[in-house]
Legacy VTK file of the C-alpha trace (Angstrom):
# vtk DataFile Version 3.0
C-alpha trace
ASCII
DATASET POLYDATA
POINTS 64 float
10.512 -63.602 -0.541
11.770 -62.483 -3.779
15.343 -62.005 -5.100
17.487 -59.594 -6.810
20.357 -60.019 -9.814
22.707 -57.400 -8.942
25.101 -56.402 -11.883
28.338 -54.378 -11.223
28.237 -52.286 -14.181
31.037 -49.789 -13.106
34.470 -49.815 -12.037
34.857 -48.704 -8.428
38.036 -46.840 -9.046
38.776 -43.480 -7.757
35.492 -43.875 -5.768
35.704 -43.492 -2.254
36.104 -47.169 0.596
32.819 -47.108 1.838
31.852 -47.477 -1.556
34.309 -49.906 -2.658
33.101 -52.136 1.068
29.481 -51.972 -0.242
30.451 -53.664 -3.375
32.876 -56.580 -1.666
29.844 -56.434 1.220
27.899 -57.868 -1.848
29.775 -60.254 -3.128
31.009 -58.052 -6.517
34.644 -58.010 -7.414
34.465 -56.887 -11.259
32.671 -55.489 -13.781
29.705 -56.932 -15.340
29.831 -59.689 -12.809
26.292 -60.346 -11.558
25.113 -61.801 -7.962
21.847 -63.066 -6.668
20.808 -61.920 -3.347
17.592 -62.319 -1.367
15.193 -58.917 -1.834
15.730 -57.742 1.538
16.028 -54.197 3.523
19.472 -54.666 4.180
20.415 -55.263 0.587
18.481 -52.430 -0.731
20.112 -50.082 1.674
23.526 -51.072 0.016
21.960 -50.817 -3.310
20.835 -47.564 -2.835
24.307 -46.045 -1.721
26.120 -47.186 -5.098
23.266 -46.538 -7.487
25.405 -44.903 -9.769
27.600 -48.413 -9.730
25.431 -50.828 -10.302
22.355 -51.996 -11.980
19.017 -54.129 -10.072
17.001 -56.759 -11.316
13.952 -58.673 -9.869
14.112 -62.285 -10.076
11.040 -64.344 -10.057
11.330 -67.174 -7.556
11.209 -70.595 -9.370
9.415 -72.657 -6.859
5.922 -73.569 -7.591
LINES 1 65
64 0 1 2 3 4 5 6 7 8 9 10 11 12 13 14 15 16 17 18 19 20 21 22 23 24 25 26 27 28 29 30 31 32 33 34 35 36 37 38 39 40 41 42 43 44 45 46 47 48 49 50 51 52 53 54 55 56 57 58 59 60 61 62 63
């Protein structure tokens, strides 16, 4: 299973608490602070309601 580097790349001010949950759900408190997270549906689904907040990488798994 793959994983994701997810960057917080805007503030979450003036937006409304569900979105502002989705980004403490993830572990993100400020800008341009980054998180790995395990590629998974439940992830993605809170990805995909702050798109406009933060940015998605993939991350290849290092184990051989």
């Amino acid at each position: 299973m793959g994983q994701l580097k997810i960057t917080l790349r805007r503030s979450p001010i003036g937006k409304p608490k569900k979105h502002k949950d989705i980004i403490r759900g993830l572990g993100l408190k400020r800008t341009q602070q980054w998180v790995i997270r395990k590629d998974t549906p439940e992830i993605w689904g809170m990805v995909n309601k702050i798109p406009h907040l933060v940015d998605v990488e993939n991350v290849m798994d290092e184990t051989v």
